[in-house]
C-alpha positions in Angstrom: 36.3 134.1 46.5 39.5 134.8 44.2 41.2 135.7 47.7 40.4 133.1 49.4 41.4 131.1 46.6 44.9 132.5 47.0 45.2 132.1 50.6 44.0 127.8 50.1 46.8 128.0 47.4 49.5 129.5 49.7 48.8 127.0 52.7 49.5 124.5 50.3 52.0 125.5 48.3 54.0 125.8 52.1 52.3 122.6 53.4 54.4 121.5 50.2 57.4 122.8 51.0 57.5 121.4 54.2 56.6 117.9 53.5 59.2 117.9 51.0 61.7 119.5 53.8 60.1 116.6 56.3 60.7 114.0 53.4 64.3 113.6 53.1 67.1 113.7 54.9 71.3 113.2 55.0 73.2 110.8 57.0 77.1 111.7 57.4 79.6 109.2 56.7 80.7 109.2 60.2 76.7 108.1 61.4 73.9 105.6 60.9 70.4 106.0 60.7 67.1 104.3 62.1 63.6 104.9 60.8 61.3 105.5 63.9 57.6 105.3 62.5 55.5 106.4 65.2 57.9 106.2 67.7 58.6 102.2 67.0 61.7 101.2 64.3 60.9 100.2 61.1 63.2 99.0 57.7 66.9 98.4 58.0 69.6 100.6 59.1 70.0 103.9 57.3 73.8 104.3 55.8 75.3 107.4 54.3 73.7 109.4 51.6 70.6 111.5 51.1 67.3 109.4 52.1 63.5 109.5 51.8 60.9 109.1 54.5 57.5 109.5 55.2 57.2 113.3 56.6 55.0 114.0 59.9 54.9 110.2 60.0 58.7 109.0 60.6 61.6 110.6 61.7 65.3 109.7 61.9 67.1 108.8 64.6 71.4 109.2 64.2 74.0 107.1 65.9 78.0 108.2 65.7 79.6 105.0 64.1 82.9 105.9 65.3 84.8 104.3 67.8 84.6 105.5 70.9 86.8 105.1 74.4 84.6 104.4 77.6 86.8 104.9 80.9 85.5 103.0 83.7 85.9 103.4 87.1 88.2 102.1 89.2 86.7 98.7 91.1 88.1 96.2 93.6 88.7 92.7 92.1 89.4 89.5 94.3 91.9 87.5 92.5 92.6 83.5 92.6 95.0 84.1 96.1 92.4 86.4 97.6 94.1 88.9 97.2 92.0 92.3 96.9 93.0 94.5 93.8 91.4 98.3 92.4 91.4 97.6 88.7 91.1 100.7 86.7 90.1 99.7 83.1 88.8 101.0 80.0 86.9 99.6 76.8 87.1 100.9 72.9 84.0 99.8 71.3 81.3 100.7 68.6 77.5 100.6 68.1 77.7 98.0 65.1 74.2 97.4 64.8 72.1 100.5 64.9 68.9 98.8 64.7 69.7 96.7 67.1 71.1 98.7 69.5 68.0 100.8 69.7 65.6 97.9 70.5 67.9 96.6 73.3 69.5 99.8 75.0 67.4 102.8 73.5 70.4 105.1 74.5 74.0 105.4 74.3 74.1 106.3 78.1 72.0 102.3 78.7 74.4 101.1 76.1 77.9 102.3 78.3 75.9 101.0 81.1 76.0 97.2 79.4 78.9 98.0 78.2 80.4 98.9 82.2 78.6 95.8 83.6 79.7 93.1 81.2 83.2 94.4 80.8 83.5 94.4 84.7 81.6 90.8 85.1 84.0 89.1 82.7 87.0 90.7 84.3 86.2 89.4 87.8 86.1 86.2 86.5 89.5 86.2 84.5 91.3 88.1 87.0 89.8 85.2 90.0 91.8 82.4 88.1 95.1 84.2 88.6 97.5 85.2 91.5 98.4 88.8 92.6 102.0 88.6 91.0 100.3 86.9 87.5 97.7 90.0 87.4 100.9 92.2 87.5 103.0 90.6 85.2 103.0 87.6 83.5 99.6 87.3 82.0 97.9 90.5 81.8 98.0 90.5 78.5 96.2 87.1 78.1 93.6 88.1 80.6 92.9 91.5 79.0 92.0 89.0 75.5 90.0 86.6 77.1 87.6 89.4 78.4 87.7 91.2 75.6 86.5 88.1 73.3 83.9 87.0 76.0 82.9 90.6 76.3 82.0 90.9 72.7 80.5 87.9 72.3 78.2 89.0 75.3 77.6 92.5 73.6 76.8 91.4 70.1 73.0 91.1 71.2 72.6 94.5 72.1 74.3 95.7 68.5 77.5 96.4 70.1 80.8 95.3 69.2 84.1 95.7 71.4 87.4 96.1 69.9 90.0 96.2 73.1 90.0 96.3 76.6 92.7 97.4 78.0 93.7 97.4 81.9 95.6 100.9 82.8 96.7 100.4 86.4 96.2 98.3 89.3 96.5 99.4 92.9 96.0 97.8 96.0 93.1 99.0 98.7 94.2 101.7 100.4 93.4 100.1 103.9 95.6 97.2 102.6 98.3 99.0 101.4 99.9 100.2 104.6 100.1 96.4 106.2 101.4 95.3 102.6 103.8 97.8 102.8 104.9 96.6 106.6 105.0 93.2 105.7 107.3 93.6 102.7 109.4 96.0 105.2 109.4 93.3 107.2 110.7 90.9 104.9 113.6 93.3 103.4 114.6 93.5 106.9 114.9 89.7 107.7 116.8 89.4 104.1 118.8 92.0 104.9 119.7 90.3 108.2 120.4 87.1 107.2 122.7 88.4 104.7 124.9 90.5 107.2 125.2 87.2 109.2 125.5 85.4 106.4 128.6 88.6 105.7 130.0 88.1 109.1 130.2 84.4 109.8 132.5 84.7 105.9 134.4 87.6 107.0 135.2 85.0 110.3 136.1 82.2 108.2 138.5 84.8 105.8 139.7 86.6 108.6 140.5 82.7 110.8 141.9 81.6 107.6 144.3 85.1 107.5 145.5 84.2 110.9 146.4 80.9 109.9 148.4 81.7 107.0 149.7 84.6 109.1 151.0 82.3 111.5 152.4 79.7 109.2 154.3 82.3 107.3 155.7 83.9 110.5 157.0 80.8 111.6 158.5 79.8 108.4 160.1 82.9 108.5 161.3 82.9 112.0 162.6 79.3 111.6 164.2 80.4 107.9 166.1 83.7 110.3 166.9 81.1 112.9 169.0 78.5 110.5 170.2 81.8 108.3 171.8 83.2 112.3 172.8 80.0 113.1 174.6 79.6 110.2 175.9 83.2 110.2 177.2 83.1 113.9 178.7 79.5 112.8 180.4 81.0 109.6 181.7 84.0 112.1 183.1 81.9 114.7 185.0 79.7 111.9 186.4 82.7 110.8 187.1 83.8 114.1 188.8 81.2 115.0 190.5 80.8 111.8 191.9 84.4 112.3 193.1 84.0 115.9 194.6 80.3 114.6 197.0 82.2 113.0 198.4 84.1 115.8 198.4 82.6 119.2 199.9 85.4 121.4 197.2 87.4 119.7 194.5 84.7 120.7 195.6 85.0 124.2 195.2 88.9 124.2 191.7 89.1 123.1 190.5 86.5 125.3 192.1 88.1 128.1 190.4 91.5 127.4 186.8 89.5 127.4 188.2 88.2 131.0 188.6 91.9 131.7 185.3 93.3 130.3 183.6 90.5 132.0 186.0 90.0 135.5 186.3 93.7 136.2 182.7 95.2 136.4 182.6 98.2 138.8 181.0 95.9 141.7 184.0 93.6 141.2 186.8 93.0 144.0 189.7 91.0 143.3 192.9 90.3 145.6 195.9 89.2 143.6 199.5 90.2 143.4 201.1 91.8 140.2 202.6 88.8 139.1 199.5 87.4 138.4 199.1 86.2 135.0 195.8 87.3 134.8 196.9 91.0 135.0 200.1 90.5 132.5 198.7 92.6 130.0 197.8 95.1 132.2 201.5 95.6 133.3 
């Protein structure tokens, strides 16, 4: 009897020790609890600290509290001038609401999953009001709020809140790209065409105007030489003449050699006698 006595004493003593162990537990400041009673949630969320709970009857159930990054995957988007986009997105977000959380989504995975829907729902409707060139530009920033409010609001039931969502890239499909690519070749091209026309019919209009002034100026210039020889051979002769005034047998002599040089070329044949005045200074 005494030994069995000490055996019924030792069962309890460790049935003790474990319900003690089972009773409390320690959430981390970086978690939040739930109370799962039989498999179903019971009380309020758990915060950080050392807790008490019923052993073999409840146990504990630990979400991170952090924030955490979900990176979608990439997904094609029609936007407001049908224009086909791959959007490649991701989402920083939170389980705010333990409690709730667990009676909507269970698991994190469901709750990435709602998280990956809405997110994607909500950006297929922001990006549809806006053209190709707005997505890329002008009011990405405006469409990345306005699905990240609306996202939120839509995730608060499911104990989730959503701090950013944030759009990394934007392609076009690949099929598309290729004809995209040709058509924008194309249009470079015809640019580029119109501006070396555009180049050549100037370069005409510079190189008619050259011409002109070319020809004005030559013909200034020529008319400018003509009065300046006209005057020169005018100003020559005067002196000429003035020079040869003074001396008349002299006058006579150089007008006869220019009788000469112009009377007696080698193809020239003249019949005079020597008492020709024309040959008197040639005597």
């Amino acid at each position: 009897m005494p030994k069995r006595t000490g055996i019924a004493v030792a069962v309890v003593l460790v049935l003790l020790l474990v319900g003690i162990g089972q009773s409390f537990y320690t959430v981390d400041e970086t978690q939040r609890g739930v109370i799962l009673q039989l498999g179903k949630p019971v009380g309020e969320t758990v915060g950080p600290g050392l807790h008490f709970k019923l052993p073999f009857v409840q146990n504990v159930l630990l979400f991170d509290h952090r924030i955490q990054d979900y990176d979608a995957n990439p997904a094609e988007i029609l936007t407001e001038d049908k224009k086909n986009l791959v959007v490649d997105n991701y989402s920083r977000w939170r389980i705010e609401d333990p409690l709730k959380f667990y009676r909507t989504v269970r698991t994190v995975s469901q709750g990435v999953s709602r998280i990956d829907d809405i997110v994607y729902s909500e950006l297929r409707v922001e990006l549809g009001q806006y053209t190709l060139n707005e997505v890329v530009s002008s009011k990405r920033g405006d469409i990345m709020t306005a699905v990240r409010d609306k996202a939120d609001a839509l995730l608060d039931e499911y104990g989730i809140k959503i701090f950013d969502v944030r759009i990394k890239r934007t392609d076009l499909p690949e099929e598309n790209q290729m004809a995209i690519f040709g058509r924008m070749r194309s249009e470079r091209e015809r640019e580029a065409k119109r501006y070396r026309s555009e180049g050549h019919e100037e370069a005409s209009k510079i190189r008619a105007v050259a011409d002109k002034d070319r020809t004005i100026m030559l013909a200034e210039a020529e008319r400018k030489a003509q009065i300046l020889r006209g005057e020169g051979d005018a100003e020559a002769a005067r002196i000429f003449a003035e020079a040869l005034g003074q001396d008349k047998e002299f006058f006579s002599f150089v007008r006869s050699l220019e009788a000469y040089e112009k009377g007696l070329s080698n193809s020239t044949r003249l019949i005079m006698d020597n008492q020709n005045e024309f040959l008197r200074y040639l005597q």
